[in-house]
N, C-alpha and C positions, 0 to 999 in steps of 0.2 A: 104809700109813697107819695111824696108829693109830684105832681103832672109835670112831666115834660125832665120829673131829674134824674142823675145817670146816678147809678150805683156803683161806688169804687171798688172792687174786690181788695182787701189786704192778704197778706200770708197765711192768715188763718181763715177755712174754708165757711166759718157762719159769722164772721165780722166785715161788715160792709160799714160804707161811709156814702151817705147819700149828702148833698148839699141841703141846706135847710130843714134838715129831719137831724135832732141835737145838736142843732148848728156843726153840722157837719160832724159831731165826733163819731167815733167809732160806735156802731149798734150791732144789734144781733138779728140778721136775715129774718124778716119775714116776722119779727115778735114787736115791734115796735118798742121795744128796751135797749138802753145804753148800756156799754160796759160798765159804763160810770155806776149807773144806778146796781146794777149787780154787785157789784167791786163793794156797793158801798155797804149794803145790807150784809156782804159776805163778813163784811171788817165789825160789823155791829152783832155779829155770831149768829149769823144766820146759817142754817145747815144746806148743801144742797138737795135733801129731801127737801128741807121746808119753802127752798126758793121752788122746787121744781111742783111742789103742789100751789106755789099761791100762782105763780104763771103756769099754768098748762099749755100755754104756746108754746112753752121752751121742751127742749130736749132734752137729757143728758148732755149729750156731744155739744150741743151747742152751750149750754153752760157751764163745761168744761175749759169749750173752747174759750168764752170769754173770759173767766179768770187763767190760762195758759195765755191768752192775748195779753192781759192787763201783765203778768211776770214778767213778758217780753216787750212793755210799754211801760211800764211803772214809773217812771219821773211825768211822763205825759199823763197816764190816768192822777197821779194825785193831783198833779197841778190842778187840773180839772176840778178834783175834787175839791182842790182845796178855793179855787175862783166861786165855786157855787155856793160856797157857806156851810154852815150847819142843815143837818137835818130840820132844826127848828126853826130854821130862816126859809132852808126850802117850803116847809107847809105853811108859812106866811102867807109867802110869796104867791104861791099857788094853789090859797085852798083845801086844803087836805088833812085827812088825817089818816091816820095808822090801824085799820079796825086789827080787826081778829086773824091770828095769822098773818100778820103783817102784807094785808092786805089793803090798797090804796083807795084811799073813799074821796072822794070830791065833794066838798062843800060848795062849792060853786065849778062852774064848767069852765075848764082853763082859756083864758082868753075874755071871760069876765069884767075881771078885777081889772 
């Protein structure tokens, strides 16, 4: 969490909105991932097994919770989605690539570039 920020509770009890952490969008308590970023792998057919084994931080419940969040948000999550670009603008942008199991690798340390 970043020092000194407050944590907004929303209606769903593991989406928080902290200031400066996804520029304030909506994340998932305690795992350092975005709805967004969930939302997005879920749309590119990603399984909730296969999400809940590349994050082990997540839950069930909590990534449940985040795509039942993103139903009850969905004009706001795509916008989102759709402000940040492609996936392949995202690993530009930031370095990365896709290993195995769709697992996020850093080619450089964000903050870098």
């Amino acid at each position: 969490m970043v020092s000194g920020a407050a944590e907004i509770a929303t209606e769903h009890p593991h989406i928080v909105r902290i200031a400066g952490v996804h520029g304030g969008r909506p994340s998932i308590r305690h795992t350092g991932l975005s709805v967004e970023l969930i939302v997005r792998f879920y749309r590119m057919g990603a399984t909730p097994e296969e999400l809940l084994s590349t994050y082990p931080q997540l839950t069930p419940a909590a990534l449940y919770d985040a795509l039942s969040y993103y139903h009850d948000h969905a004009a706001e999550i795509d916008q989102a989605l759709q402000e940040s670009g492609s996936l392949e603008q995202i690993k530009a942008k930031y370095g990365f690539s896709i290993g195995e199991k769709g697992k996020v690798i850093f080619t450089t340390r964000p903050g870098d570039g």
